[in-house]
C-alpha positions in Angstrom: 0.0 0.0 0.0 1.2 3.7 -0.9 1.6 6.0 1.5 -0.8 8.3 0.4 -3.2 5.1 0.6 -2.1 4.4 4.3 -3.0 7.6 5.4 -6.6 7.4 3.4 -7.2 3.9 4.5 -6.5 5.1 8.1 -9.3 8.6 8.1 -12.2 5.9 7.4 -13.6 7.0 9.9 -14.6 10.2 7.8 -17.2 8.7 5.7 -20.7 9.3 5.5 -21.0 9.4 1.6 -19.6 14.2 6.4 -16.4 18.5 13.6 -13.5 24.5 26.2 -14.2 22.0 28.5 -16.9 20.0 27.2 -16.8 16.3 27.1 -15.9 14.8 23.8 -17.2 11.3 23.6 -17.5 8.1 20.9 -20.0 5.7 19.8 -18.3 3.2 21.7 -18.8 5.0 24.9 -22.3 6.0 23.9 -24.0 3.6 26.2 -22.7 5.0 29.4 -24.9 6.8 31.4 -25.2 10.8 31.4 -26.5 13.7 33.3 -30.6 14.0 32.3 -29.6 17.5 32.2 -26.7 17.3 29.7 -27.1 18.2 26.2 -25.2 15.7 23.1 -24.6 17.4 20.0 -24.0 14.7 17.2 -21.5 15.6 14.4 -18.9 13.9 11.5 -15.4 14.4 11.3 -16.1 15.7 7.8 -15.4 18.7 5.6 -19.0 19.9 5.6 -19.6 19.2 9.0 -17.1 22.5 9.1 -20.4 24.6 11.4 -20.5 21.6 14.2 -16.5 21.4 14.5 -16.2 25.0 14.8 -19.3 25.5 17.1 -17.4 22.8 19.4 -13.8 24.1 19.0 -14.7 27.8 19.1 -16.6 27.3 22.5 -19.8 28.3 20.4 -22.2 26.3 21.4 -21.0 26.0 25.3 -21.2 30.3 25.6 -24.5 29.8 24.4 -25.8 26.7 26.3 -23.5 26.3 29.4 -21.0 23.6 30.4 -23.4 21.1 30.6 -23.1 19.9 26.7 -21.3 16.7 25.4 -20.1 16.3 21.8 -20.2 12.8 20.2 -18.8 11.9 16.4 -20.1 9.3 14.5 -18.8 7.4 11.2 -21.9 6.9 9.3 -25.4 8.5 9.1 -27.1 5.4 10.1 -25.4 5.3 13.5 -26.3 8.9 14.2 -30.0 8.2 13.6 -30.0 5.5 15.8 -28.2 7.6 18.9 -31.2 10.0 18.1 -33.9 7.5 18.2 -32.3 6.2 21.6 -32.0 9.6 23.0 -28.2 9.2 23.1 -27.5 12.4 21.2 -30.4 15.2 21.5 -29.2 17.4 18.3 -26.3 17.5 15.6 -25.7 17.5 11.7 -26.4 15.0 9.7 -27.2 14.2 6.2 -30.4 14.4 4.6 -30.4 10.9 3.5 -30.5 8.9 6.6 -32.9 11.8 8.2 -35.6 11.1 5.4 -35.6 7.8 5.3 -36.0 8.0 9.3 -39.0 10.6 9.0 -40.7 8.4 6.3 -40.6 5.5 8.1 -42.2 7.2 11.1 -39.2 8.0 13.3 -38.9 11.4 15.1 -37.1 13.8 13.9 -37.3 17.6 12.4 -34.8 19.2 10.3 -34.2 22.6 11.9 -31.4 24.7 9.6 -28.9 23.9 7.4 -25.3 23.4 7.7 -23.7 23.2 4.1 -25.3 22.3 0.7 -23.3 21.1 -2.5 -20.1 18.7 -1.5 -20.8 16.5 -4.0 -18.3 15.3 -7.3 -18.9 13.2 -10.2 -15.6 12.2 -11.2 -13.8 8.7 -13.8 -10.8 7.6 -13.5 -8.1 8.6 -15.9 -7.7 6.3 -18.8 -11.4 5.7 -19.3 -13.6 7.4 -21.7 -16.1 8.8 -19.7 -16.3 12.7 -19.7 -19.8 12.9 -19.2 -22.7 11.6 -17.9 -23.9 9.8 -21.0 -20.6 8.4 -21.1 -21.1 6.2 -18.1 -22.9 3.3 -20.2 -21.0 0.1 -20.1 -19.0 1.3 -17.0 -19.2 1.2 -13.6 -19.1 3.9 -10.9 -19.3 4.0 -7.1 -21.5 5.6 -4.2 -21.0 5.0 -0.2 -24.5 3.5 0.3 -27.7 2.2 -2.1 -29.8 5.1 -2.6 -27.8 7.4 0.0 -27.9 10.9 -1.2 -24.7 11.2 -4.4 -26.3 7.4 -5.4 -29.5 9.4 -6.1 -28.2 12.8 -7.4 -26.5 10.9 -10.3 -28.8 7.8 -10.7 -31.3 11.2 -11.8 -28.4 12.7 -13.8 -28.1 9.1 -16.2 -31.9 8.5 -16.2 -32.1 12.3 -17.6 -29.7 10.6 -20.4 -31.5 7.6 -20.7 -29.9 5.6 -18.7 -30.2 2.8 -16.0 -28.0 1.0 -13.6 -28.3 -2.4 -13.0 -30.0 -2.9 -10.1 -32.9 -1.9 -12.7 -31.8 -4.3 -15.6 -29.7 -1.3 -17.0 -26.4 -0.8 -18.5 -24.3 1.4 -15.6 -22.9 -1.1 -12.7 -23.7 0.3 -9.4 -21.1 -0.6 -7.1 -22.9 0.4 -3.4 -21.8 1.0 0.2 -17.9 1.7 -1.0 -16.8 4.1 1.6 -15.0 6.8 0.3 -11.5 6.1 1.5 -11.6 2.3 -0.5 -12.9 4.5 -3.6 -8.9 5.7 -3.5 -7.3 2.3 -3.7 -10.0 0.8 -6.2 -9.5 3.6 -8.5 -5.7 2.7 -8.2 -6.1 -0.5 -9.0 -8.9 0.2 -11.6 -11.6 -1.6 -9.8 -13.9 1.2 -10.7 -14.7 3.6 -13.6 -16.2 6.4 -11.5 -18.0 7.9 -8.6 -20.3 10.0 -7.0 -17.9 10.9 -4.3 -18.7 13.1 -1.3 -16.1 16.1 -0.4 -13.2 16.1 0.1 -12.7 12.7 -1.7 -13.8 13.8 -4.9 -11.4 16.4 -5.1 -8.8 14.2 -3.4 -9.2 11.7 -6.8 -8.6 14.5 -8.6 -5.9 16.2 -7.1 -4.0 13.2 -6.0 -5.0 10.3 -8.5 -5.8 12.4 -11.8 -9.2 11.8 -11.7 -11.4 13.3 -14.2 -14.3 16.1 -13.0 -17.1 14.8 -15.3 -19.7 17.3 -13.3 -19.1 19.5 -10.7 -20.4 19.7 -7.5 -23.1 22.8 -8.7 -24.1 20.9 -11.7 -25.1 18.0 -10.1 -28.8 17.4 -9.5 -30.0 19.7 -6.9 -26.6 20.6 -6.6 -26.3 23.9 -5.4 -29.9 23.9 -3.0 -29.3 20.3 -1.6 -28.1 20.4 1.9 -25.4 17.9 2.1 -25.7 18.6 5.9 -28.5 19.7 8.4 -29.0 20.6 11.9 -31.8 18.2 13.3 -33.4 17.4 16.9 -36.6 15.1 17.4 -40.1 17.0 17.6 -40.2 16.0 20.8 -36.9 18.1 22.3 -37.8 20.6 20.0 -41.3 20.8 22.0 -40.0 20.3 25.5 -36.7 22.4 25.5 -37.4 24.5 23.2 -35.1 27.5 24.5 -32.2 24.9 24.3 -32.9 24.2 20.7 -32.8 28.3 20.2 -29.4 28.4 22.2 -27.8 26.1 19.5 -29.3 27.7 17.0 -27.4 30.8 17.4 -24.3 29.1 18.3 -24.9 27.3 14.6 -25.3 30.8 13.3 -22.1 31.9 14.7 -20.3 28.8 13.6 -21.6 29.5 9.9 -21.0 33.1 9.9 -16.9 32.3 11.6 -16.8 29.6 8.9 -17.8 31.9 5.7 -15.3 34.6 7.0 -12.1 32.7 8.1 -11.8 29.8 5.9 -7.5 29.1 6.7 -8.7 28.7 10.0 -11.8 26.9 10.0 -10.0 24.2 7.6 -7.2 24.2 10.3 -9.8 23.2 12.9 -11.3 20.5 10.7 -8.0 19.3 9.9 -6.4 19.1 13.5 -9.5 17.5 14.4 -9.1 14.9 11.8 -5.5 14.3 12.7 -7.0 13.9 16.8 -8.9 11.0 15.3 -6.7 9.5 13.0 -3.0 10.6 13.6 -3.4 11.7 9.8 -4.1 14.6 8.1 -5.8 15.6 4.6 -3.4 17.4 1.8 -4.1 21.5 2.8 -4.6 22.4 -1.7 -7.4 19.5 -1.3 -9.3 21.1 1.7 -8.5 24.3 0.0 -10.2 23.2 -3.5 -12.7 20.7 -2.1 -14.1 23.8 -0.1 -14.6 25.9 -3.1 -17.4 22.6 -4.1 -19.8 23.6 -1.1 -21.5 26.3 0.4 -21.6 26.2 4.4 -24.6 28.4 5.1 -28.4 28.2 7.3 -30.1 28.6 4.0 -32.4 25.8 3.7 -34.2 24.6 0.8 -37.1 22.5 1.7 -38.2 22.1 -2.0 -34.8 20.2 -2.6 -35.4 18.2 0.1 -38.6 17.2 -1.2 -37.3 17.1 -4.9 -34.6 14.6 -3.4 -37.2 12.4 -1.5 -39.0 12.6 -4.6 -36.1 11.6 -7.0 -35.6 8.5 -4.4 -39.1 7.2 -5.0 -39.1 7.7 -8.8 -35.7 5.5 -8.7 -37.4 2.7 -6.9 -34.9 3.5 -3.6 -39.0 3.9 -1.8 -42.2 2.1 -1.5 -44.3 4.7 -0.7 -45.0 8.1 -2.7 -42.7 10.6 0.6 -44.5 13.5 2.0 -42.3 15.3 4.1 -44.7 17.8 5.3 -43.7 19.0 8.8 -40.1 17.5 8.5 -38.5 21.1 8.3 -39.6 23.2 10.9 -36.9 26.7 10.7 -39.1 28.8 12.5 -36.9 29.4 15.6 -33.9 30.0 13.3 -36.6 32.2 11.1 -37.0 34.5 13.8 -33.4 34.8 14.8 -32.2 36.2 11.1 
């Protein structure tokens, strides 16, 4: 294995295809017991997670809603949903994927700001032929997870060209749940043609393997409106605490606005944080250029949510027609602008 490969193969714990004196805590310690009056804030160790690891390292969210706050960082979007449906965590980012799916199937949960949108990148490997979409028939391309949210924006993208992947007797293979870091080595070893790759690693294939950008991250379906990351809580904390829900709020405002306006030192952050977790750390040009293919902002866009959810079904990823009435609820964070 390459170096550059050791280091990738050792951040897995970044994918999905997304950061004073508070406690920081783990999955694998999420079953001790903690104060009923303690807070857990749920994040990723991921680029666009940029608002929760600057709310955390900046102090953000503990000015605004005391000591008594725990962090936890999770791996995958599935694991996060369950700490929420537990009451493990009572708020945090995650993406919109995992959060529909959890609302359509009747779980708890209310999407209540945004934390980035874009930060996602088609991209082949060099040496094939593919350049764009269209090109993808007869090859293959990757996704972390069936259905998850850059298996849907492109599976839209080739049906727009006429195209289907196999898993509906069409001519693109679909090669699910590949975590970003094994994209790296597959492409090296020519495993794969392409990918709908989450940020940084699409721009990591390109800087550091030569991939090919065969759409950018604004062209993509719903690219530029689709949250790649939101704020959430369940309905339920949203209902009993809600002043605590308004406290991180404007911590999540602050850790937007410091994000937008400092972004050497908010990629720092992320960075250090990922080498805390990993004793490695991400190329600075590739956090520099994989930032410039999202937008970290509040701004959200319930109609690309919908859209999305809407995309899923027509791609036979759902049963049952979604209606995600009442799943965004930004009227705290409404009044606060």
């Amino acid at each position: 294995m390459t170096n550059k490969l050791a280091w990738i193969a050792g951040s897995g714990l970044l994918v999905l295809a997304a950061c004073g004196n508070q406690e920081e805590t783990s999955t694998e310690a999420s079953d001790q017991a903690v104060d009923s009056e303690e807070i857990n804030i749920g994040y990723f160790p991921n680029l666009d997670h940029a608002a929760g690891i600057i709310g955390k390292e900046k102090g953000y969210f503990a000015d605004e809603m005391g000591d008594d706050i725990a962090f936890q960082h999770f791996p995958n979007g599935n694991e996060f949903i369950d700490a929420l449906d537990t009451g493990i965590i009572d708020l945090g980012y995650v993406g919109p994927g995992p959060a529909i799916n959890y609302y359509l199937s009747g779980g708890d949960v209310v999407v209540i700001g945004a934390a980035a949108n874009g930060a996602t990148l088609i991209v082949s490997r060099e040496g094939t032929d593919i350049h764009e979409v269209e090109d993808f028939a007869g090859h293959s391309f990757s996704t972390p997870g069936n259905g998850c949210t850059h298996n849907v924006q492109l599976e839209m993208m080739l049906l727009d060209k006429g195209l289907k992947t196999n898993r509906r007797g069409g001519e693109v293979e679909h090669q699910s749940r590949v975590n970003p870091a094994s994209m790296v080595a597959m492409f090296e070893q020519g495993q794969l043609d392409g990918a709908a790759a989450p940020e940084p690693w699409g721009t990591l294939l390109v800087e550091e393997h030569n991939a090919n950008v065969v759409t950018e991250w604004d062209e993509v379906f719903l690219g530029e409106e689709l949250a790649s990351v939101v704020l959430v809580t369940s309905s339920s904390f949203l209902e009993e605490h809600p002043d605590k829900v308004e406290e991180a709020l404007k911590a999540h405002q602050k850790s937007v606005a410091f994000a937008q306006e400092n972004e050497e030192e908010t990629l720092s952050a992320v960075n250090d944080l990922i080498y805390s977790l990993t004793q490695t750390r991400l190329p600075e040009e590739v956090l520099t250029k994989a930032w410039q293919r999202m937008e970290v902002t509040t701004q959200t866009h319930a109609d690309a949510l919908q859209a999305w959810a809407d995309a899923s079904y027509e791609l036979a990823f759902m049963d049952i027609e979604p209606d995600l009435d009442g799943f965004v609820d930004t009227s705290i964070l409404d009044q606060l602008n």
